[in-house]
C-alpha atoms as one frame of an Amber mdcrd trajectory, in Angstrom:
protein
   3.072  21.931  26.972   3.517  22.280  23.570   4.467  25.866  21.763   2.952
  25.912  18.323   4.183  29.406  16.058   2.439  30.243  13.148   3.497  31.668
   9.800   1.215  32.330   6.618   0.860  35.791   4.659  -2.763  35.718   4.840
  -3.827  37.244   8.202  -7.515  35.913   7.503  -6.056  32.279   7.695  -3.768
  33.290  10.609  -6.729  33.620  12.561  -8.695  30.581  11.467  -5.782  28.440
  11.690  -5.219  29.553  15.482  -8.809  29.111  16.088  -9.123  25.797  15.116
  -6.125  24.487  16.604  -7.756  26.201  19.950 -10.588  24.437  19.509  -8.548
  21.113  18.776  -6.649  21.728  22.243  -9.654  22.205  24.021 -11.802  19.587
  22.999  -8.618  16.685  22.868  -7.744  17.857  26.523  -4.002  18.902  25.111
  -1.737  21.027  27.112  -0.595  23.184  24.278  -1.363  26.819  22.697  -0.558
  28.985  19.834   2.067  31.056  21.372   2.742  33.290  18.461   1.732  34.022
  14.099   2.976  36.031  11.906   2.674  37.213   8.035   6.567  37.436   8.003
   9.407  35.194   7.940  11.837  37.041   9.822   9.413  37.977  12.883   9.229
  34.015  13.347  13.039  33.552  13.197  13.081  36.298  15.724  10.722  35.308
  18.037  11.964  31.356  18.025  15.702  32.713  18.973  13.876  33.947  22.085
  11.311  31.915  23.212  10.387  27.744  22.921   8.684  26.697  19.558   7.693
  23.164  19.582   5.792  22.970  16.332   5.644  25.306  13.252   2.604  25.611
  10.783   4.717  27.221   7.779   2.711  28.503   4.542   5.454  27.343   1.740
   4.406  30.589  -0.851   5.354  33.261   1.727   4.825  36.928  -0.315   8.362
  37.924   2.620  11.388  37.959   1.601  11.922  33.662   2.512   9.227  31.336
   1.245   8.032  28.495   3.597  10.774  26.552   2.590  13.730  28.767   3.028
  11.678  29.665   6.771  12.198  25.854   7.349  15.960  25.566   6.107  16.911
  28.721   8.897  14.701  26.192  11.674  16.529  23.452  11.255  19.628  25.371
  11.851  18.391  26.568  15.269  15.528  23.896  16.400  16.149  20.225  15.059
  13.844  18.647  16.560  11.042  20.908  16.085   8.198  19.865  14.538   7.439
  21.629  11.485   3.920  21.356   9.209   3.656  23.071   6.018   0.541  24.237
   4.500   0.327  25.017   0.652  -2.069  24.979  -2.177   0.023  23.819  -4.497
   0.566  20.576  -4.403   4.084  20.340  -6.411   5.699  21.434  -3.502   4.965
  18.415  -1.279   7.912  16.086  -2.202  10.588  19.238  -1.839   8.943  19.858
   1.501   9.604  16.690   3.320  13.276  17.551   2.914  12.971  19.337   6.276
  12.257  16.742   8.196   8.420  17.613   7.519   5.388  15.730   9.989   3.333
  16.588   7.884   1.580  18.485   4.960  -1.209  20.137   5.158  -3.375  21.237
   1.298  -5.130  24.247   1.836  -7.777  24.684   2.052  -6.991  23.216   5.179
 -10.398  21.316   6.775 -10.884  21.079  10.466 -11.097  17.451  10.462  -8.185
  17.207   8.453  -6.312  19.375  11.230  -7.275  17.421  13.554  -6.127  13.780
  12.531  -2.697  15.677  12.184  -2.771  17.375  15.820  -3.628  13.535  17.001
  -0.981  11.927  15.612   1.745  14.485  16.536   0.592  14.562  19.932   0.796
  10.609  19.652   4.311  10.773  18.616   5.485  13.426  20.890   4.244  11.046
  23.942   6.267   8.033  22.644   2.845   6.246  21.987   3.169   3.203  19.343
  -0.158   3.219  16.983  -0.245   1.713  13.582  -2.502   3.868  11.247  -3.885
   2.763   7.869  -3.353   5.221   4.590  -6.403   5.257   2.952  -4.933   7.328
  -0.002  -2.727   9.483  -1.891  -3.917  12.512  -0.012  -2.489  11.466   3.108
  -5.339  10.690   4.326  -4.720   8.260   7.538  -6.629   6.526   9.961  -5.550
   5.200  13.232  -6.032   1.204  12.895  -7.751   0.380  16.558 -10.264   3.158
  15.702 -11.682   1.271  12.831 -14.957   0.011  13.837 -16.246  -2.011  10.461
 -15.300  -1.536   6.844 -18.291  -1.255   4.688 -18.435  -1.441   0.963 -20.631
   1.086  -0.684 -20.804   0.487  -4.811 -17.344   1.468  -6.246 -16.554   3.322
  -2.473 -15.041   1.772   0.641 -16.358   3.379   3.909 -13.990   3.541   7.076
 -16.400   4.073  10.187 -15.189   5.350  13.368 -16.828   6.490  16.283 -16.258
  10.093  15.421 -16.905   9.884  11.643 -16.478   7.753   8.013 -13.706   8.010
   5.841 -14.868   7.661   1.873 -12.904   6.497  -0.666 -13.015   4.759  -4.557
 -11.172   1.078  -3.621 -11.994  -2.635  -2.950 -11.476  -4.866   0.173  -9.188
  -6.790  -1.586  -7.048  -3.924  -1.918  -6.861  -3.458   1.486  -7.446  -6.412
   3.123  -3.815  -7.690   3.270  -2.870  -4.235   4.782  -4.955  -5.178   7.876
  -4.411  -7.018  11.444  -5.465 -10.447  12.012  -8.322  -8.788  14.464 -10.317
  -7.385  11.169 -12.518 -10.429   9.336 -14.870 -10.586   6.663 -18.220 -11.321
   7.892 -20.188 -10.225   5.092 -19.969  -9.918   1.290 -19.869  -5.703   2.215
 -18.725  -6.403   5.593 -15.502  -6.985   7.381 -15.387  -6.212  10.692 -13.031
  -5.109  13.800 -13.103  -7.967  16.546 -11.476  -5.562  18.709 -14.608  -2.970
  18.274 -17.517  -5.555  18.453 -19.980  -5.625  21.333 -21.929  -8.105  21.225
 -22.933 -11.083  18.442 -26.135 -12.780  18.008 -26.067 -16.026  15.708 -29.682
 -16.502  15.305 -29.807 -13.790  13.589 -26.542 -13.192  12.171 -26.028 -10.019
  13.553 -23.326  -8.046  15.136 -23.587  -4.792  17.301 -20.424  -2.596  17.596
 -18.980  -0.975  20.622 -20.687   2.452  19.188 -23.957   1.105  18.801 -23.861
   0.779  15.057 -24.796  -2.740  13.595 -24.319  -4.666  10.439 -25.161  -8.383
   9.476 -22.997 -11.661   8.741 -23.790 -13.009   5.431 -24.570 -16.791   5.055
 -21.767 -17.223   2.914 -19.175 -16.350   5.914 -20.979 -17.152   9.149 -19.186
 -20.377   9.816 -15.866 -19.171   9.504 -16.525 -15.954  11.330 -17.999 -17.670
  14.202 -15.231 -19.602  14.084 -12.994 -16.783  14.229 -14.860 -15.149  16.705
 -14.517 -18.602  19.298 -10.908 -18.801  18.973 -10.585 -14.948  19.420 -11.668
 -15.874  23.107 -13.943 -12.444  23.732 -16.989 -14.236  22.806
């Protein structure tokens, strides 16, 4: 199981942050809990000379007497190989933070969704599991490759869609087309699509149905070297 400990001066976001990790446990079937949180620096140091902290959520502008980051320089003297997450609204502070061997950084406000692609991918790491994942942008916002069903493009936006939900953001495919596996192919002038997420493929009428149930069409221009993709791919 994994320990996670706490620390922000704002009890109101104490709470929500332990909720919604709770919540992330629960519904991710993860054998961990929020073992302790606190508003004070010293209670934490305290409490992780005693007991097993796995992961720390530190708020970097403490109002104790260490901020976040002198909280995280007294960690790494006594757990090395914790895992430590800072949370901050101000965003100058990101660079200094990863110092500390940081997994990751949180902006507040801090979203539930955005919680929970961090929880995943820790809990990836800390089980030795090898995933590539995709940054969509300067907020370190990052999506786990194989999860990818189709890439549509929307106007000036590029949509992401996943079984769970879309990920928005101001690019083009050519931008991000050479950061992809062999397995993703254009199939449309709006299109490009994961082989590994496709369900089934009708040719007659050019379109393709993905493993959730969504659909999307090939476009003339691509069809023949998409099916021909799609017959040396072997699933098909």
């Amino acid at each position: 199981m994994l320990n996670f400990v706490i620390c922000d001066d704002n009890l109101n976001i104490l709470d929500k942050l332990e909720k919604m990790l709770e919540k992330i446990f629960v519904q991710n079937n993860y054998n961990a809990s929020v073992v302790y949180k606190s508003d004070n620096a010293d209670d934490i140091l305290n409490y992780i000379d005693n007991n097993t902290a796995d992961v720390l959520m530190l708020d970097i502008n403490l109002k104790s007497n260490k901020s976040g980051l002198e909280l995280a320089e007294e960690i790494r003297k006594r757990k090395n190989n914790a895992y430590i997450i800072f949370t901050t609204g101000h965003l100058e502070y990101a660079m200094v933070a990863y110092k500390y061997k940081t997994f990751d950084y949180l902006p507040k406000p801090i979203t539930y969704d955005r919680l929970e692609d961090t929880i995943n991918r820790l809990f990836e790491d800390a089980n030795g599991l090898t995933k590539k994942y995709l940054k969509l942008d300067n907020k370190n916002t990052i999506v786990d490759e194989d999860e990818i069903q189709y890439i549509k493009r929307d106007g000036m936006k590029l949509v992401f869609h996943t079984s769970s939900r879309d990920y928005d953001i101001y690019s083009s495919f050519n931008k991000f087309q050479e950061k992809l596996p062999d397995t993703y192919v254009r199939c449309h002038k709006s299109y490009i699509a994961n082989l590994n997420k496709i369900k089934d493929v009708e040719p007659v009428s050019g379109t393709i149905t993905f493993q959730d149930g969504n659909t999307c069409e090939i476009g003339p221009k691509y069809k023949k070297d998409f099916m021909e993709v799609l017959k040396n791919y072997g699933n098909f």
